[in-house]
PAZAPA-4460 file (N, C-alpha, C; in steps of 0.05 Angstrom, whole numbers, plus 32768, in hexadecimal, padded with zeros to 4 digits):
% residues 82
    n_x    n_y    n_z   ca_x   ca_y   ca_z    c_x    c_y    c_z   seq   type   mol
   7D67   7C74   8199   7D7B   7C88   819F   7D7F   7C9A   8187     1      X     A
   7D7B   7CB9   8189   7D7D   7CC7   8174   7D94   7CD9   817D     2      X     A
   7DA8   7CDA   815F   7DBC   7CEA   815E   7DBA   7D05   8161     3      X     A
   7DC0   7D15   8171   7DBC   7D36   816E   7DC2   7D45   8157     4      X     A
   7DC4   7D56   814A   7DD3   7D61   8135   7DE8   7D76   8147     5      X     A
   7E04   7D78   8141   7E18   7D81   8149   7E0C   7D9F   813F     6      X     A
   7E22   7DB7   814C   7E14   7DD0   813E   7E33   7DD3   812A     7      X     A
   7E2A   7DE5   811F   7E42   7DEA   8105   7E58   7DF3   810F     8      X     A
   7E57   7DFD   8127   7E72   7E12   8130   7E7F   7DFF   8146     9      X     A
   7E80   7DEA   8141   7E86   7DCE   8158   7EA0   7DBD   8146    10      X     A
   7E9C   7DC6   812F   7EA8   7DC0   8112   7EC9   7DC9   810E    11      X     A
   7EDA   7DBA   8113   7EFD   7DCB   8114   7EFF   7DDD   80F4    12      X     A
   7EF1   7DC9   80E2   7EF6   7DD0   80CC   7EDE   7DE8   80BA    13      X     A
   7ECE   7DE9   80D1   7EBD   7E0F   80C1   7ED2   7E1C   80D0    14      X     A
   7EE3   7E1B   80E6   7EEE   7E39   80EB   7F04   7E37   80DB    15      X     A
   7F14   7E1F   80CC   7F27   7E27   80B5   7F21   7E32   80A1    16      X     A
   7F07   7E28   8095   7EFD   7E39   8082   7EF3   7E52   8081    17      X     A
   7EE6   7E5F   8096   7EDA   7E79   8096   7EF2   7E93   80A9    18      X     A
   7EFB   7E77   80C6   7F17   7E86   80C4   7F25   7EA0   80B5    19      X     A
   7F33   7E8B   80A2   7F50   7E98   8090   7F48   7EAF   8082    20      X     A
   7F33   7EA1   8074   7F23   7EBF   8062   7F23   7EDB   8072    21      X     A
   7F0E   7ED1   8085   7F0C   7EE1   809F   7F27   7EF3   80A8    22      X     A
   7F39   7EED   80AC   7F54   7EF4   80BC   7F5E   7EFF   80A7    23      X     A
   7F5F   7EF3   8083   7F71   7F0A   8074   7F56   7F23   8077    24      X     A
   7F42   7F23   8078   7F33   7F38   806C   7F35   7F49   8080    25      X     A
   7F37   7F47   80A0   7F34   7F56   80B5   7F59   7F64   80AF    26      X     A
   7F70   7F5A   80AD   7F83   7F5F   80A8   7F82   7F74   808E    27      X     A
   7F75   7F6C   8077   7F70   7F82   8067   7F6B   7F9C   806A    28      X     A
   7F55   7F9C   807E   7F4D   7FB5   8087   7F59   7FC5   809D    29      X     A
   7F67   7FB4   80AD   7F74   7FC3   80C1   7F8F   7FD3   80AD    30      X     A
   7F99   7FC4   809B   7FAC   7FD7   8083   7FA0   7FE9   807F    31      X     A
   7F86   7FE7   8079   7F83   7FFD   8063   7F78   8012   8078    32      X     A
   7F6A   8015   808C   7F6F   8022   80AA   7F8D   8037   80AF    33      X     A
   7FA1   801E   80AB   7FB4   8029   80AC   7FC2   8040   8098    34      X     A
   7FBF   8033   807F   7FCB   8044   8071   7FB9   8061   806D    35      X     A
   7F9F   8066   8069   7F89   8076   8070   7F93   8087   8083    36      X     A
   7F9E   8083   80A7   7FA4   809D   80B6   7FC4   80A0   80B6    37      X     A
   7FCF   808B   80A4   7FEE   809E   80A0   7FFA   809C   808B    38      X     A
   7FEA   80AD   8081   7FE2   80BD   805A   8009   80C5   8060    39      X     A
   801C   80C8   804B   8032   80D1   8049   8032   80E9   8038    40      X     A
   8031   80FF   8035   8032   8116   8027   8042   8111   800B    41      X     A
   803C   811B   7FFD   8043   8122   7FDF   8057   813D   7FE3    42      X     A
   806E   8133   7FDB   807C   8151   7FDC   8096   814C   7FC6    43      X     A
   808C   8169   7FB4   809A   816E   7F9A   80AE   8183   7FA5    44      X     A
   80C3   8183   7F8E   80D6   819A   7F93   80D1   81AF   7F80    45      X     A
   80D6   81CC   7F86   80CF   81D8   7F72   80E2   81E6   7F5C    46      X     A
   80D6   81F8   7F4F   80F9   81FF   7F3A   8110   8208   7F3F    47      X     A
   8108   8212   7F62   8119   821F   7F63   8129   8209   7F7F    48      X     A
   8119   81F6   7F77   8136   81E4   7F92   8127   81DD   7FAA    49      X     A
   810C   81E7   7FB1   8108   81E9   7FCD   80ED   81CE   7FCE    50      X     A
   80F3   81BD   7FE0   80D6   81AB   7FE5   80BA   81BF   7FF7    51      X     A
   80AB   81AC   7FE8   808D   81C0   7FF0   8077   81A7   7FED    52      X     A
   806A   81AA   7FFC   804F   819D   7FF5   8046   819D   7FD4    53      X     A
   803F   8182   7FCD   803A   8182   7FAE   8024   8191   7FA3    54      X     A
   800F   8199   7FBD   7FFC   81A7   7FAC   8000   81CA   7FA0    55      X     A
   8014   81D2   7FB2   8026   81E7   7FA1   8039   81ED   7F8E    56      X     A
   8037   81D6   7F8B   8052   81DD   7F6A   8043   81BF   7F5B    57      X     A
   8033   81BB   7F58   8023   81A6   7F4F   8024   81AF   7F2D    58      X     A
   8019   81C7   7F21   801E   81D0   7F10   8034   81DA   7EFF    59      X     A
   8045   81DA   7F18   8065   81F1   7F08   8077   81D7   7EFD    60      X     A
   8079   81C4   7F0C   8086   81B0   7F05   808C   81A6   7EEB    61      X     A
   8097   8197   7EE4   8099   8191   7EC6   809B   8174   7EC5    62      X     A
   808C   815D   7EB6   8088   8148   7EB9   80A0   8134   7EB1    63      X     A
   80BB   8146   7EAF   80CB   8139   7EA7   80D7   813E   7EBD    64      X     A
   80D6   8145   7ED0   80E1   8153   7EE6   80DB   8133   7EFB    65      X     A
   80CA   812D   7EF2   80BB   811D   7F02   80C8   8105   7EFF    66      X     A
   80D3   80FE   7EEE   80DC   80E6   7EDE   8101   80E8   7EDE    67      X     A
   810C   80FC   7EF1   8124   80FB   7EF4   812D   80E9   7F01    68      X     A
   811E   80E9   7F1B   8130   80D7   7F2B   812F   80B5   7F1D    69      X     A
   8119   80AC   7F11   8111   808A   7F02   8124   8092   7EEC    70      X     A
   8128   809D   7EE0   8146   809E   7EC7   8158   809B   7ED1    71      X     A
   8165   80A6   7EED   817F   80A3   7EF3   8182   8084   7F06    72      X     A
   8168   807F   7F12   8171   8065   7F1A   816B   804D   7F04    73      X     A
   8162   804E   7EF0   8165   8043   7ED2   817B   8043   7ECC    74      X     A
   8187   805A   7ECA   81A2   8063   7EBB   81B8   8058   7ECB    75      X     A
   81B1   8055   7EE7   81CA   8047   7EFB   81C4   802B   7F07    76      X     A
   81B1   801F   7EFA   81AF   8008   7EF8   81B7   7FF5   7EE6    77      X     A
   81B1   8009   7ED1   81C5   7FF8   7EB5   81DE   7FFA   7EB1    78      X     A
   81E6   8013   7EBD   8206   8011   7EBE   8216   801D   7EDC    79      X     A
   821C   8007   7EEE   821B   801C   7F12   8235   802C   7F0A    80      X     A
   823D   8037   7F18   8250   8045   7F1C   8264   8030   7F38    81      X     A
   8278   8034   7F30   828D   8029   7F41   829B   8044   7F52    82      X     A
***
């Protein structure tokens, strides 16, 4: 009487292993799918007050301009206002 050899996919424990991997990696890509067709626009304000798409005032801006709003929630995190 000779034993058959089982096949590999008969096995509970190859689908845990190739599984999980499997499932984060397919999950990976359906993110990145996602974030790919709903891109969020870049939009700067300009000197004179008005929001615009960043690739038009990309230059006029001033890099300290940029860094207002992270100072003031710095600045009101270390001390809130009541």
């Amino acid at each position: 009487m000779q034993n058959k050899p089982i096949p590999w996919y008969k096995f509970p424990m190859v689908w845990l292993v190739v599984g999980g991997p499997l499932s984060v990696v397919i999950a990976s890509l359906a993110t990145a799918v996602v974030a790919w067709k709903h891109i969020d626009p870049v939009i700067a304000t300009t000197p004179q007050g008005e929001l615009r798409a960043a690739d038009d005032v990309a230059a006029k801006v001033s890099p300290k301009d940029a860094l207002a709003p992270a100072m003031q929630g710095r600045n009101h995190a270390a001390s809130p206002q009541r």
